[in-house]
C-alpha positions in Angstrom: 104.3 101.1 136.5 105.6 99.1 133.3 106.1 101.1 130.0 104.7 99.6 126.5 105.7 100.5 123.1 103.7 99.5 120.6 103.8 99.6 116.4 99.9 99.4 114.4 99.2 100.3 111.0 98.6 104.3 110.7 94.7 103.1 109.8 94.2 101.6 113.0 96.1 104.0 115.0 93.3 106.3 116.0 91.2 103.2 116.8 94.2 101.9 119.7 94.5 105.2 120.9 90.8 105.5 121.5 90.7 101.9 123.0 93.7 102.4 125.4 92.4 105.8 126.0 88.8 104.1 127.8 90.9 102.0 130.3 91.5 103.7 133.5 94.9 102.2 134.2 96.3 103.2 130.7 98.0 106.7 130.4 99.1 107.4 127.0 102.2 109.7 126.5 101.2 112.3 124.1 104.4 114.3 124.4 106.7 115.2 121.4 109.9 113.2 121.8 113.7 113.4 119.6 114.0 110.1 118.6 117.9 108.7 118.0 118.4 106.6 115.4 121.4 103.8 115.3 123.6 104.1 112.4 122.4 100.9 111.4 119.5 102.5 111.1 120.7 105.8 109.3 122.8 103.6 106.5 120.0 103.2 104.0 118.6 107.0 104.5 122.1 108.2 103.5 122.4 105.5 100.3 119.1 107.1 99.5 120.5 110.7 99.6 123.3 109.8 98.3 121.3 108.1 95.1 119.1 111.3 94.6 122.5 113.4 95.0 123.8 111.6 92.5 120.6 111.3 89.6 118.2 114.0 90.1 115.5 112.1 88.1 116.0 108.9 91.0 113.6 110.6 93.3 109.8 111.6 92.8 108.4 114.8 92.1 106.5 115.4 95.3 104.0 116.8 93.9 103.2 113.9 91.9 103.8 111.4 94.6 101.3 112.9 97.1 97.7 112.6 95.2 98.6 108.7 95.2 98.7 108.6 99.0 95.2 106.7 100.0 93.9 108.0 103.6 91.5 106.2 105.6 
């Protein structure tokens, strides 16, 4: 058996898993999993930290961020 990775928009994501999930040769992993990342991948995270380390007033308030998050 081949292994597939796939990326879809977090609206449509409950939609593919219900689709896969109705074909009888698809399994779908549902298991918890440590991703690595690359330190390419890691260089902009720590710029960001590094930003907000250095001006406090760079990052949102949380609590003001989060009521402007649209779910679907």
């Amino acid at each position: 058996m081949k292994q597939l990775t796939i990326s879809v928009p977090v609206n449509k994501f409950q939609f593919i898993v219900d689709l896969l999930s109705n074909l009888n040769f698809v399994t779908i992993d549902k298991s918890d999993k440590n991703y690595v990342m690359t330190e390419e991948q890691l260089l902009p995270v720590r710029e960001e930290y590094k930003k907000a380390d250095e001006n406090p007033d760079y990052a949102l308030d949380w609590d003001e961020v989060k009521d402007q998050f649209k779910v679907d």
